[in-house]
C-alpha positions in Angstrom: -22.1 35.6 25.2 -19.9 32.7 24.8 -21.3 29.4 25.6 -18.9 26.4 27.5 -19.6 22.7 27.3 -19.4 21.0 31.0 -19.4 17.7 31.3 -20.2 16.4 34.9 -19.0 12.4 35.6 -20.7 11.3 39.1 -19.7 8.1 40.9 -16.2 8.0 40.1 -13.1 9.7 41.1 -10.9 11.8 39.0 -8.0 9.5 39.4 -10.3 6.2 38.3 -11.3 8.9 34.9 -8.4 9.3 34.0 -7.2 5.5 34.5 -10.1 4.7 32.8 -9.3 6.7 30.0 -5.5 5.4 29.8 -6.7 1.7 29.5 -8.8 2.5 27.0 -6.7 4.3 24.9 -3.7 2.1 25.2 -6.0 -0.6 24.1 -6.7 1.2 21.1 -3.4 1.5 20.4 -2.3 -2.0 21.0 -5.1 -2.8 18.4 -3.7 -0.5 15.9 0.0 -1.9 16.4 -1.3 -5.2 15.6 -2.8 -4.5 12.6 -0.3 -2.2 11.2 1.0 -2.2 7.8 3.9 -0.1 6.9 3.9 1.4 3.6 6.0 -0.4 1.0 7.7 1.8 -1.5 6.7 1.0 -4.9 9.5 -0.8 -6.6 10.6 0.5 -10.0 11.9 -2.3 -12.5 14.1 -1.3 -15.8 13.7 -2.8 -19.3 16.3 -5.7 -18.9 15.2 -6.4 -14.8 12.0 -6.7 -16.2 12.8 -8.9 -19.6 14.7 -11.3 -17.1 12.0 -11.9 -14.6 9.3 -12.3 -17.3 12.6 -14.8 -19.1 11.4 -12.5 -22.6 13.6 -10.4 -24.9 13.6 -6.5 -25.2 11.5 -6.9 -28.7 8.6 -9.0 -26.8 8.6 -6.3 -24.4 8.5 -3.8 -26.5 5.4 -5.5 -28.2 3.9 -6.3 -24.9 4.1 -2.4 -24.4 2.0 -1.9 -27.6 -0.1 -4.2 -27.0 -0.9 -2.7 -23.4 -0.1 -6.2 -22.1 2.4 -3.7 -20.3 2.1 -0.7 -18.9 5.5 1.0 -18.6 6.2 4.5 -17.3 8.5 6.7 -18.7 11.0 9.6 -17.0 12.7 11.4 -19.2 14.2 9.1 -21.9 14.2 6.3 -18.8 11.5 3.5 -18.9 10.7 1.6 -16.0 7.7 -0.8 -14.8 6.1 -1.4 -11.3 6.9 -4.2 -9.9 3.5 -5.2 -8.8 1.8 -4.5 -12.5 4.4 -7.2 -14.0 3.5 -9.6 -11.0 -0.6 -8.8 -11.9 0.4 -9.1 -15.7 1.9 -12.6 -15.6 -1.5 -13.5 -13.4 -3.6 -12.2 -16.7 -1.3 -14.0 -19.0 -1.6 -17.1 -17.4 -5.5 -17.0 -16.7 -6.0 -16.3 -20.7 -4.2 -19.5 -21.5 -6.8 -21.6 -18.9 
């Protein structure tokens, strides 16, 4: 025996429902839209991009690496570094030196 869920609404019309339910909804979604925040891609640096923004040569970056100061990803024989790691790792650096 299959059982059905019925949901009765007295005092209103079906035409007030339904507006009712298209306010709130487009409410909702102008609350959403307002506090959207599209996805950024993650932006992938090279060796040299990343030796000029940090104003270092390849060596210290090398050493960096080592050192873990770094974190650098590899593809295939291709380093690169996020751009939001080297932005955090300059913040480190420069709280150590405080």
């Amino acid at each position: 025996m299959a059982q059905s869920n019925i949901t009765q609404v007295f005092g209103i019309t079906p035409e007030e429902f339904k507006d009712s339910i298209v306010t709130d909804v487009r409410a909702e979604l102008k609350s959403l839209a307002q506090h959207f925040q599209p996805i950024v891609p993650t932006e992938y640096l090279t060796r040299h991009e990343t030796a000029k923004i940090l104003k270092v040569s390849l060596v210290t970056l090398t050493d960096w690496n080592k050192k873990k100061i770094l974190n650098p990803y590899r593809i295939g024989n291709l380093i690169r570094y996020k751009r939001a790691e080297i932005d955090l790792a300059l913040i480190r650096i420069n709280s150590k030196k405080i």
